[in-house]
Backbone bond lengths (Angstrom), bond angles and torsions (degrees), N, CA, C in turn:
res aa  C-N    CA-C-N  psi(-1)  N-CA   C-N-CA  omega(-1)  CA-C   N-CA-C  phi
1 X - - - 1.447 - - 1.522 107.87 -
2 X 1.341 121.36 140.79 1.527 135.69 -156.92 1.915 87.28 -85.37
3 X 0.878 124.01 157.22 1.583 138.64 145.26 1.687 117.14 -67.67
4 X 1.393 111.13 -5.99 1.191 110.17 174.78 2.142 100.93 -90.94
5 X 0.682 112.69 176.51 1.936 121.16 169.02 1.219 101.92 -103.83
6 X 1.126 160.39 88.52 1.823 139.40 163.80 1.943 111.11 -104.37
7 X 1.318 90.15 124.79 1.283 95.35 174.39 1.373 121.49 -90.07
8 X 0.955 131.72 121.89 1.444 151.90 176.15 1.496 106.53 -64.79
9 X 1.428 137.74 145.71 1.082 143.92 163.23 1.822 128.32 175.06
10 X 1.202 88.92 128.94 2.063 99.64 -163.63 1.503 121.26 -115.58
11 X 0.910 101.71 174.19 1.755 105.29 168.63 1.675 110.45 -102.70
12 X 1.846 115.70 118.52 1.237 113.19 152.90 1.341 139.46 -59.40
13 X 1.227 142.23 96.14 1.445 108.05 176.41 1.613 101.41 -118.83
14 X 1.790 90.88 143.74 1.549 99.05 -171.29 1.831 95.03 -134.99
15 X 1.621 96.82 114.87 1.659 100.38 -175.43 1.489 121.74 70.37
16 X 1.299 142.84 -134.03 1.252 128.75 -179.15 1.563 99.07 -108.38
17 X 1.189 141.39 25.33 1.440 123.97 -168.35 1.519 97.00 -101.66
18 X 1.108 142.41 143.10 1.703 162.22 156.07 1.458 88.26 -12.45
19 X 1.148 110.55 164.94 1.556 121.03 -167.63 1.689 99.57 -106.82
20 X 1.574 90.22 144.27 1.715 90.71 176.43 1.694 127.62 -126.91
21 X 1.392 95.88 121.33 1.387 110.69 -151.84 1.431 101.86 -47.73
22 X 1.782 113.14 153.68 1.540 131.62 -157.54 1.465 98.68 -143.22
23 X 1.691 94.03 134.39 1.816 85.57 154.57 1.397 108.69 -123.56
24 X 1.333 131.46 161.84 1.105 152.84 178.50 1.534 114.36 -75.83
25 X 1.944 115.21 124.68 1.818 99.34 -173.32 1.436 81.82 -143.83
26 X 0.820 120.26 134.82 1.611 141.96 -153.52 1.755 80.06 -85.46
27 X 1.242 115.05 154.28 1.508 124.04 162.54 1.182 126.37 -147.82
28 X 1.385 126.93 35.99 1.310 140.34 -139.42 1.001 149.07 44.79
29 X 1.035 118.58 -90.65 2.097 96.30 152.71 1.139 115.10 -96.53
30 X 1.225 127.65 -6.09 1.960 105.63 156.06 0.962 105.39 -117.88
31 X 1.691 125.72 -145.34 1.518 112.51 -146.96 1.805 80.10 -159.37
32 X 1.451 100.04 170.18 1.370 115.89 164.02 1.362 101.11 -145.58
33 X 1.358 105.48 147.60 1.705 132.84 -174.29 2.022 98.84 -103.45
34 X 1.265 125.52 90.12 1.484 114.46 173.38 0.996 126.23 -87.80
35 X 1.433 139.23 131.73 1.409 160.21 -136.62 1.860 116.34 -147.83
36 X 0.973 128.50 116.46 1.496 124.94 144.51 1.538 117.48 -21.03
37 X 1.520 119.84 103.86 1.421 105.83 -151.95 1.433 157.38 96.58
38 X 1.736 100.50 -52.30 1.426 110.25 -177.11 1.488 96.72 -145.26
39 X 1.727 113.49 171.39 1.257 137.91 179.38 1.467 125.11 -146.59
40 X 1.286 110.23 127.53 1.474 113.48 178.56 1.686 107.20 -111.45
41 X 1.245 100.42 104.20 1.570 114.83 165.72 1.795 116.99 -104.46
42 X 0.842 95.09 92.28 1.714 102.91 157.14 1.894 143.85 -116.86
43 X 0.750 125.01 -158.13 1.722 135.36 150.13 1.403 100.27 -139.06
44 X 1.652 111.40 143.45 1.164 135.12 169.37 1.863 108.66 41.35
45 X 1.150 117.12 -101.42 1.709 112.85 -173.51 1.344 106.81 -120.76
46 X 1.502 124.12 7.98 1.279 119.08 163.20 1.366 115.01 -91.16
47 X 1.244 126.45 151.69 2.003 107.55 163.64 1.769 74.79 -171.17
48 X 1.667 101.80 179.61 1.158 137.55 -155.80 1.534 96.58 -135.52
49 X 1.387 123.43 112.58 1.392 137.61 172.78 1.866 108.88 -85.64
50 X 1.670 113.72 90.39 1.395 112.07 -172.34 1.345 116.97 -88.67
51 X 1.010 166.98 129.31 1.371 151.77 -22.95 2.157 103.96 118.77
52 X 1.265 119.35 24.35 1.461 128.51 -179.03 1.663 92.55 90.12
53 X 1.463 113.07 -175.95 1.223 116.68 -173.58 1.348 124.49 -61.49
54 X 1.436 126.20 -20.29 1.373 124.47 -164.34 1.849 115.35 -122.43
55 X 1.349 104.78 12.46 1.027 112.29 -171.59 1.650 123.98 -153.70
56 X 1.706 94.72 129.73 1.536 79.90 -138.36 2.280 86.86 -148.34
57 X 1.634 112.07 162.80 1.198 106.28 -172.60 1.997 106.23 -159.57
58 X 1.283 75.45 130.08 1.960 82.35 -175.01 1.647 93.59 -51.35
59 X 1.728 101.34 154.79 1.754 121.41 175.56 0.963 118.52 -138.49
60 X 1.010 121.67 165.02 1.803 118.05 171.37 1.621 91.33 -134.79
61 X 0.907 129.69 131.94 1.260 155.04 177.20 1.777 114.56 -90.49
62 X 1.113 94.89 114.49 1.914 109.61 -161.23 1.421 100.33 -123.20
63 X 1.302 124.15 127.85 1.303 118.38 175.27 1.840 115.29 -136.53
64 X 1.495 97.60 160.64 1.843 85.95 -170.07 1.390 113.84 -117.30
């Protein structure tokens, strides 16, 4: 971890709806993407798009 603070933060987009803003929370070796709603927890290009506690969908993580 840097001595600097930097906050991380992206645009979700899932299907055609407007993208929904994310922040980045380190989780040790993978990461989670946090959202109003939803969560992206993965490592590297796999992760799991969660949907509240009980509902949940494999991802592949694409970036530009």
């Amino acid at each position: 971890m840097s001595v600097v603070v930097e906050v991380v933060t992206a645009s979700l987009r899932t299907g055609h709806r407007e993208g929904i803003h994310v922040r980045l929370v380190p989780m040790g070796a993978g990461y989670r993407y946090d959202g109003r709603g939803l969560w992206l927890d993965g490592f590297r290009k796999n992760a799991r798009l969660n949907f509240g506690n009980h509902s949940q969908v494999a991802a592949l993580l694409i970036t530009r």
